[in-house]
N, C-alpha and C positions, 0 to 999 in steps of 0.2 A: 579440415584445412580451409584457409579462406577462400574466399573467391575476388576474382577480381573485376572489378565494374568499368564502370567506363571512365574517362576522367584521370585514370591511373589509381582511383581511388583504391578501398580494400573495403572489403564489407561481409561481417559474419554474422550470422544467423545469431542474435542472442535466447537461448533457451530457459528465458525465465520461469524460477518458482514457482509454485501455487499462489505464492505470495503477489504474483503478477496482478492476480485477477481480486484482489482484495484492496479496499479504503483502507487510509490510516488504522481506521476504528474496529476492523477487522469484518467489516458487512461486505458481503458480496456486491461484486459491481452491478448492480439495480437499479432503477428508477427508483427513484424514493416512495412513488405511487404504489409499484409493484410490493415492496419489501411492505407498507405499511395495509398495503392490500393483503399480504396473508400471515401477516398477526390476527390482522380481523375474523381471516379464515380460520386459524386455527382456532380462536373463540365463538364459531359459528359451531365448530367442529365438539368442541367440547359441550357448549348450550344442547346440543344434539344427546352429547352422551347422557349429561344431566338429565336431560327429560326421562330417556327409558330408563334411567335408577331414580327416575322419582319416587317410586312406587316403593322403593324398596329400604332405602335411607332416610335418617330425616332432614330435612331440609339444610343444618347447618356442616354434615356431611359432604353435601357435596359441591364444597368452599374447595375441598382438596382437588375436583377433580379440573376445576378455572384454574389451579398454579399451576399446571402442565401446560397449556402455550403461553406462558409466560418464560416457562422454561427455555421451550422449545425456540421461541423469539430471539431470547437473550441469548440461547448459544449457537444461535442460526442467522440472525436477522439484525443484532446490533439493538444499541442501548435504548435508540429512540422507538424501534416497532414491540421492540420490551414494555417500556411503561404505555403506549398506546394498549398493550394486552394488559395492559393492569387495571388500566380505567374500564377497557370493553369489559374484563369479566368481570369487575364489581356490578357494572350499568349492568350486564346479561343477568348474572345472583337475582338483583336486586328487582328484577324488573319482573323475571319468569318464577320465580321460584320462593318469593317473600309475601307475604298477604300484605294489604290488597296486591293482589296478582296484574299484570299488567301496569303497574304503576312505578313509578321511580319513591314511594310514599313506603315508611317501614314504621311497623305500630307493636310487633311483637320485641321484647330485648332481646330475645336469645338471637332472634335474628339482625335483628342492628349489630350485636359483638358479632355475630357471626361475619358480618359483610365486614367488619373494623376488623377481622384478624384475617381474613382473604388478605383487603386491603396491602394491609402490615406483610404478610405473609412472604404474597408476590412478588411485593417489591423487595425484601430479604434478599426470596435465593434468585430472584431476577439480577439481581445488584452484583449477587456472589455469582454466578453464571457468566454474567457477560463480562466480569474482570477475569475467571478463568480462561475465558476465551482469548480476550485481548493477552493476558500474559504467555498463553500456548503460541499463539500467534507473533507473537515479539519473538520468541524463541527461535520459531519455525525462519523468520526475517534473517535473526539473527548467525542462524546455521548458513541459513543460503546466500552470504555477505561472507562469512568464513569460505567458504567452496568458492567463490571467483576468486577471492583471493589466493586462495591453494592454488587453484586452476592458471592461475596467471603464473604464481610464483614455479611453476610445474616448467612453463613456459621458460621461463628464465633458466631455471637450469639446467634446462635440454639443452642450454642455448640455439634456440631455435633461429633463426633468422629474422632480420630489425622487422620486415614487414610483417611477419607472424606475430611477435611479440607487442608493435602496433597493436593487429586486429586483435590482442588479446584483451588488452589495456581497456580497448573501448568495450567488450563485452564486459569485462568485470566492474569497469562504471557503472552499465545499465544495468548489469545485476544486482550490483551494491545500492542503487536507487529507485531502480524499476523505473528506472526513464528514456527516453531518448539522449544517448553520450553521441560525441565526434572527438575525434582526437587529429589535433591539427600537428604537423611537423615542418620544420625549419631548417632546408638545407640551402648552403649559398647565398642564401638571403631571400631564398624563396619559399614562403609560405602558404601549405596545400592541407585540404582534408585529407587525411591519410587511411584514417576509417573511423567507420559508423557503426551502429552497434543501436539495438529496439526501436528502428524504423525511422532512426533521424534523417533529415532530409537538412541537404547544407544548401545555404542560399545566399546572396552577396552578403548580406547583413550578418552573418553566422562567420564567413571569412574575414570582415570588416571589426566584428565584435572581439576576433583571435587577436588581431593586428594590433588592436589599440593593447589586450591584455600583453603581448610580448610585449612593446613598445615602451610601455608606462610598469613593466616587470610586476605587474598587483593583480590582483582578484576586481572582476567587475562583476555585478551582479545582473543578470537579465531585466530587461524592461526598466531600465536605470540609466541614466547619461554615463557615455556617450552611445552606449545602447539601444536605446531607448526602442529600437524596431528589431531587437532581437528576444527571443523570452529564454537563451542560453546565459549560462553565469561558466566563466572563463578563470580558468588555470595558470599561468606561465610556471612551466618546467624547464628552470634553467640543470645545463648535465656539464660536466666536464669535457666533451668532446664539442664539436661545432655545431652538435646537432641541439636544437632547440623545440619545444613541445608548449601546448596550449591545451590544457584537459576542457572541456564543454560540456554538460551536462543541462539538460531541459527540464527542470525540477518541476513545472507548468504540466507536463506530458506526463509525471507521475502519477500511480497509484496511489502514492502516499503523501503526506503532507510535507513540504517543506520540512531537512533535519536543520536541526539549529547547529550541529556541528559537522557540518559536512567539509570541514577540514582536514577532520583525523582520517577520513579515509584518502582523499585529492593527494594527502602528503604521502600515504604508503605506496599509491598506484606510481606516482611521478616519483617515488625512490626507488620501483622496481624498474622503470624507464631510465633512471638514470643509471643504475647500479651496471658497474663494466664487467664487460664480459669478455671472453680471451679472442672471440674473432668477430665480426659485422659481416654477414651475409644479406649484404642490400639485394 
Protein backbone atom coordinates (compact mmCIF):
# COMPACT_ATOMS: atom_id res chain seq x y z
CA UNK A 1 0.00 0.00 0.00
CA UNK A 2 1.21 3.63 -0.36
CA UNK A 3 2.09 5.75 2.13
CA UNK A 4 1.42 9.08 2.40
CA UNK A 5 3.84 11.97 2.86
CA UNK A 6 3.49 15.31 3.47
CA UNK A 7 2.38 17.79 0.90
CA UNK A 8 -0.55 15.49 0.22
CA UNK A 9 1.77 13.79 -1.82
CA UNK A 10 1.94 9.65 -2.30
CA UNK A 11 5.14 7.94 -2.40
CA UNK A 12 5.93 4.18 -2.88
CA UNK A 13 8.84 2.39 -2.20
CA UNK A 14 10.12 1.41 -5.77
CA UNK A 15 11.56 -2.22 -5.56
CA UNK A 16 13.98 -2.16 -8.37
CA UNK A 17 15.61 -5.21 -10.21
CA UNK A 18 19.13 -6.38 -10.01
CA UNK A 19 18.95 -4.40 -12.91
CA UNK A 20 19.15 -1.24 -10.46
CA UNK A 21 22.52 -1.77 -9.58
CA UNK A 22 23.88 -2.33 -13.16
CA UNK A 23 25.54 0.43 -16.18
CA UNK A 24 24.05 0.38 -19.50
CA UNK A 25 27.02 -1.99 -20.47
CA UNK A 26 25.95 -4.37 -17.96
CA UNK A 27 29.31 -3.66 -15.21
CA UNK A 28 28.54 -3.34 -11.87
CA UNK A 29 28.25 0.11 -10.31
CA UNK A 30 32.16 0.56 -9.48
CA UNK A 31 34.51 2.91 -9.76
CA UNK A 32 36.21 2.43 -12.83
CA UNK A 33 39.49 2.32 -10.73
CA UNK A 34 37.99 -0.56 -8.68
CA UNK A 35 36.64 -2.71 -11.59
CA UNK A 36 40.06 -2.12 -13.74
CA UNK A 37 41.84 -2.64 -10.34
CA UNK A 38 40.68 -6.36 -10.34
CA UNK A 39 41.08 -7.42 -13.95
CA UNK A 40 44.72 -6.62 -12.99
CA UNK A 41 44.11 -8.93 -9.89
CA UNK A 42 42.80 -11.58 -11.55
CA UNK A 43 46.10 -11.44 -13.87
CA UNK A 44 48.31 -11.25 -10.80
CA UNK A 45 46.09 -14.25 -9.85
CA UNK A 46 46.81 -16.24 -12.69
CA UNK A 47 50.88 -15.08 -13.26
CA UNK A 48 50.78 -16.82 -9.77
CA UNK A 49 49.19 -20.03 -11.03
CA UNK A 50 51.55 -19.98 -14.18
CA UNK A 51 54.57 -19.88 -12.03
CA UNK A 52 53.85 -23.17 -9.93
CA UNK A 53 52.95 -25.15 -13.40
CA UNK A 54 56.01 -23.84 -14.79
CA UNK A 55 57.75 -26.67 -13.93
CA UNK A 56 55.39 -28.83 -15.30
CA UNK A 57 54.05 -27.58 -18.85
CA UNK A 58 55.97 -26.10 -21.46
CA UNK A 59 56.02 -22.70 -21.66
CA UNK A 60 53.32 -22.15 -24.50
CA UNK A 61 50.76 -24.22 -22.31
CA UNK A 62 50.35 -21.96 -20.19
CA UNK A 63 48.69 -19.24 -22.74
CA UNK A 64 45.62 -21.21 -21.71
CA UNK A 65 45.68 -20.50 -18.18
CA UNK A 66 45.96 -16.05 -18.90
CA UNK A 67 42.33 -16.59 -20.86
CA UNK A 68 40.57 -17.28 -17.53
CA UNK A 69 40.62 -13.59 -16.30
CA UNK A 70 39.78 -12.60 -19.28
CA UNK A 71 36.98 -14.57 -18.86
CA UNK A 72 36.24 -13.81 -15.72
CA UNK A 73 36.48 -9.86 -16.52
CA UNK A 74 34.39 -10.06 -19.49
CA UNK A 75 31.60 -11.85 -17.69
CA UNK A 76 32.12 -9.87 -14.48
CA UNK A 77 33.66 -6.65 -15.10
CA UNK A 78 32.54 -5.39 -18.59
CA UNK A 79 34.14 -4.84 -21.86
CA UNK A 80 36.73 -2.27 -20.95
CA UNK A 81 38.46 -4.33 -17.72
CA UNK A 82 38.21 -7.27 -20.35
CA UNK A 83 40.81 -6.15 -22.83
CA UNK A 84 42.85 -4.29 -20.07
CA UNK A 85 43.20 -8.34 -19.06
CA UNK A 86 44.18 -9.04 -22.33
CA UNK A 87 46.96 -6.69 -22.61
CA UNK A 88 48.18 -7.54 -18.77
CA UNK A 89 48.33 -11.28 -19.50
CA UNK A 90 50.05 -10.97 -22.82
CA UNK A 91 52.63 -8.22 -20.92
CA UNK A 92 52.55 -11.09 -17.72
CA UNK A 93 53.21 -14.48 -20.73
CA UNK A 94 55.69 -12.30 -22.14
CA UNK A 95 57.59 -10.81 -19.56
CA UNK A 96 57.73 -13.98 -16.80
CA UNK A 97 57.74 -16.85 -18.75
CA UNK A 98 59.42 -16.21 -22.37
CA UNK A 99 63.36 -16.09 -22.64
CA UNK A 100 64.92 -13.64 -22.08
CA UNK A 101 62.97 -13.83 -18.96
CA UNK A 102 62.18 -10.60 -17.31
CA UNK A 103 62.01 -8.82 -20.52
CA UNK A 104 59.13 -7.53 -22.82
CA UNK A 105 62.05 -8.94 -25.73
CA UNK A 106 60.87 -12.64 -27.50
CA UNK A 107 63.68 -14.55 -29.44
CA UNK A 108 62.19 -18.07 -29.50
CA UNK A 109 59.06 -18.48 -32.43
CA UNK A 110 57.22 -20.94 -30.70
CA UNK A 111 56.92 -18.41 -28.16
CA UNK A 112 56.23 -15.22 -30.26
CA UNK A 113 53.03 -17.57 -31.89
CA UNK A 114 52.50 -18.47 -28.61
CA UNK A 115 51.95 -14.85 -26.99
CA UNK A 116 50.00 -14.09 -30.84
CA UNK A 117 47.35 -16.77 -30.17
CA UNK A 118 46.93 -15.78 -26.22
CA UNK A 119 46.76 -12.52 -27.77
CA UNK A 120 43.97 -13.78 -30.59
CA UNK A 121 42.56 -16.12 -28.16
CA UNK A 122 41.44 -13.69 -25.31
CA UNK A 123 40.10 -11.24 -27.07
CA UNK A 124 37.89 -14.21 -29.06
CA UNK A 125 36.02 -15.61 -26.02
CA UNK A 126 36.64 -12.13 -24.16
CA UNK A 127 34.52 -10.48 -27.01
CA UNK A 128 32.09 -13.65 -27.07
CA UNK A 129 31.61 -13.48 -23.02
CA UNK A 130 30.87 -10.06 -22.46
CA UNK A 131 28.25 -9.82 -25.44
CA UNK A 132 26.77 -13.07 -23.57
CA UNK A 133 26.46 -10.92 -20.74
CA UNK A 134 25.12 -7.84 -22.19
CA UNK A 135 22.50 -9.88 -24.01
CA UNK A 136 21.55 -12.10 -20.62
CA UNK A 137 21.39 -8.77 -19.14
CA UNK A 138 19.06 -6.97 -21.74
CA UNK A 139 16.84 -9.85 -21.23
CA UNK A 140 16.86 -9.76 -17.50
CA UNK A 141 15.95 -5.48 -18.08
CA UNK A 142 13.80 -6.63 -20.34
CA UNK A 143 11.49 -9.01 -18.01
CA UNK A 144 11.66 -6.46 -15.21
CA UNK A 145 9.89 -3.58 -17.72
CA UNK A 146 7.32 -6.40 -18.42
CA UNK A 147 6.58 -6.96 -14.48
CA UNK A 148 5.77 -3.11 -13.64
CA UNK A 149 3.81 -3.20 -16.33
CA UNK A 150 1.83 -6.31 -15.29
CA UNK A 151 2.01 -4.82 -11.99
CA UNK A 152 0.39 -1.57 -12.90
CA UNK A 153 -1.94 -3.23 -15.27
CA UNK A 154 -2.81 -5.57 -12.00
CA UNK A 155 -3.73 -2.19 -10.48
CA UNK A 156 -6.14 -1.15 -13.00
CA UNK A 157 -8.09 -3.95 -12.94
CA UNK A 158 -8.66 -4.26 -9.30
CA UNK A 159 -9.74 -1.02 -9.87
CA UNK A 160 -8.06 0.02 -7.23
CA UNK A 161 -8.55 3.74 -6.25
CA UNK A 162 -7.05 7.00 -8.42
CA UNK A 163 -4.51 7.46 -5.77
CA UNK A 164 -3.11 3.96 -5.77
CA UNK A 165 -3.18 3.73 -9.30
CA UNK A 166 -1.17 7.18 -9.32
CA UNK A 167 1.45 5.66 -6.97
CA UNK A 168 1.56 2.71 -9.30
CA UNK A 169 2.21 4.63 -12.40
CA UNK A 170 5.25 6.18 -10.94
CA UNK A 171 6.79 2.99 -9.74
CA UNK A 172 6.49 1.21 -13.04
CA UNK A 173 8.31 4.39 -14.56
CA UNK A 174 11.14 3.97 -12.32
CA UNK A 175 11.09 0.38 -12.97
CA UNK A 176 10.85 0.67 -16.59
CA UNK A 177 13.95 3.15 -16.41
CA UNK A 178 15.68 2.60 -13.12
CA UNK A 179 15.25 6.29 -12.45
CA UNK A 180 13.89 8.75 -10.40
CA UNK A 181 9.66 9.22 -12.00
CA UNK A 182 6.99 11.86 -10.50
CA UNK A 183 3.85 11.83 -11.75
CA UNK A 184 2.29 15.15 -11.68
CA UNK A 185 -1.92 15.43 -11.57
CA UNK A 186 -4.30 18.14 -12.66
CA UNK A 187 -7.40 18.59 -10.87
CA UNK A 188 -9.39 22.01 -11.15
CA UNK A 189 -6.74 23.56 -12.48
CA UNK A 190 -4.53 22.68 -9.97
CA UNK A 191 -1.47 21.04 -10.58
CA UNK A 192 0.52 18.79 -7.75
CA UNK A 193 3.05 15.98 -7.48
CA UNK A 194 0.93 13.21 -6.82
CA UNK A 195 3.75 10.55 -6.49
CA UNK A 196 7.16 9.70 -6.48
CA UNK A 197 8.66 6.68 -7.14
CA UNK A 198 13.20 5.73 -6.85
CA UNK A 199 13.96 8.63 -4.66
CA UNK A 200 12.74 11.55 -6.66
CA UNK A 201 12.60 14.59 -4.97
CA UNK A 202 10.12 17.52 -6.50
CA UNK A 203 11.45 20.99 -6.47
CA UNK A 204 9.83 24.28 -7.98
CA UNK A 205 11.55 23.71 -11.09
CA UNK A 206 10.22 19.88 -11.47
CA UNK A 207 6.48 21.60 -10.75
CA UNK A 208 7.45 24.51 -13.17
CA UNK A 209 8.89 21.98 -15.90
CA UNK A 210 5.17 19.96 -15.55
CA UNK A 211 3.30 23.41 -16.15
CA UNK A 212 5.07 24.27 -19.19
CA UNK A 213 4.66 20.45 -20.49
CA UNK A 214 0.53 20.57 -19.88
CA UNK A 215 0.39 23.99 -21.18
CA UNK A 216 2.34 23.68 -24.53
CA UNK A 217 0.35 19.75 -24.62
CA UNK A 218 4.44 18.27 -25.99
CA UNK A 219 7.27 16.40 -24.52
CA UNK A 220 10.12 18.60 -23.06
CA UNK A 221 13.11 17.35 -22.57
CA UNK A 222 15.35 17.86 -19.26
CA UNK A 223 18.10 20.35 -19.02
CA UNK A 224 16.49 21.92 -22.40
CA UNK A 225 14.60 25.34 -22.68
CA UNK A 226 12.27 26.23 -20.94
CA UNK A 227 13.81 23.76 -18.63
CA UNK A 228 16.85 24.26 -18.58
CA UNK A 229 17.11 24.06 -14.34
CA UNK A 230 15.24 20.84 -14.32
CA UNK A 231 17.20 17.34 -15.53
CA UNK A 232 13.23 15.65 -15.71
CA UNK A 233 11.93 15.15 -19.45
CA UNK A 234 7.87 15.75 -19.09
CA UNK A 235 4.82 13.89 -20.29
CA UNK A 236 1.40 15.64 -20.80
CA UNK A 237 -1.43 12.93 -20.42
CA UNK A 238 -4.30 14.25 -21.72
CA UNK A 239 -7.62 11.42 -20.51
CA UNK A 240 -11.08 12.01 -21.25
CA UNK A 241 -12.24 12.95 -17.80
CA UNK A 242 -11.12 16.65 -16.26
CA UNK A 243 -8.33 15.00 -14.87
CA UNK A 244 -5.03 15.81 -16.43
CA UNK A 245 -1.33 14.07 -15.92
CA UNK A 246 2.42 14.95 -16.63
CA UNK A 247 4.63 11.58 -16.51
CA UNK A 248 8.50 12.99 -15.39
CA UNK A 249 11.09 10.83 -15.54
CA UNK A 250 15.06 11.78 -14.49
CA UNK A 251 16.77 9.82 -17.13
CA UNK A 252 20.25 11.82 -15.43
CA UNK A 253 19.54 9.68 -12.14
CA UNK A 254 19.51 6.40 -14.20
CA UNK A 255 21.52 3.32 -14.21
CA UNK A 256 21.20 3.26 -17.65
CA UNK A 257 21.94 5.31 -20.51
CA UNK A 258 19.53 7.39 -22.05
CA UNK A 259 16.71 4.99 -24.38
CA UNK A 260 16.25 6.50 -27.61
CA UNK A 261 12.66 5.40 -27.50
CA UNK A 262 11.35 6.01 -24.36
CA UNK A 263 8.03 6.89 -25.94
CA UNK A 264 6.73 3.37 -26.43
CA UNK A 265 6.74 2.94 -23.04
CA UNK A 266 5.25 7.02 -21.52
CA UNK A 267 2.36 6.01 -24.15
CA UNK A 268 1.31 2.56 -22.42
CA UNK A 269 1.71 3.97 -18.66
CA UNK A 270 -0.45 7.37 -19.72
CA UNK A 271 -2.99 4.87 -21.51
CA UNK A 272 -3.23 2.71 -18.36
CA UNK A 273 -3.94 6.46 -16.56
CA UNK A 274 -6.22 7.18 -19.01
CA UNK A 275 -8.18 3.91 -19.56
CA UNK A 276 -11.85 4.28 -17.60
CA UNK A 277 -12.66 2.64 -15.14
CA UNK A 278 -16.53 1.89 -13.72
CA UNK A 279 -15.79 4.10 -10.39
CA UNK A 280 -12.93 6.98 -9.02
CA UNK A 281 -12.12 6.26 -5.49
CA UNK A 282 -10.22 9.85 -4.87
Amino acid sequence: MPERASGGRIWLPTPLSAARDLRADGTERLPAFVQYSAALMLVVAATLVASAADHLVHASSLTLIFVIPVVVAATSLGWGPSVAAVVASVLAYDFFFTQPYFTLRMTEPSEIWAAVLLLATSAIVGGVAGQARRHALEARRAADQAEALQALAHVIIEDRSQTEIIAAAATALSRIFAAPAIVFSETEGRLRAEATAGGAAVSGEEAKGAGNALEAQAHFRGETYPNDDSKFDFWPVITPTARRYVLSVDFTGSVFDRPSDPERFIEIVGAYLAFPRRGHHE
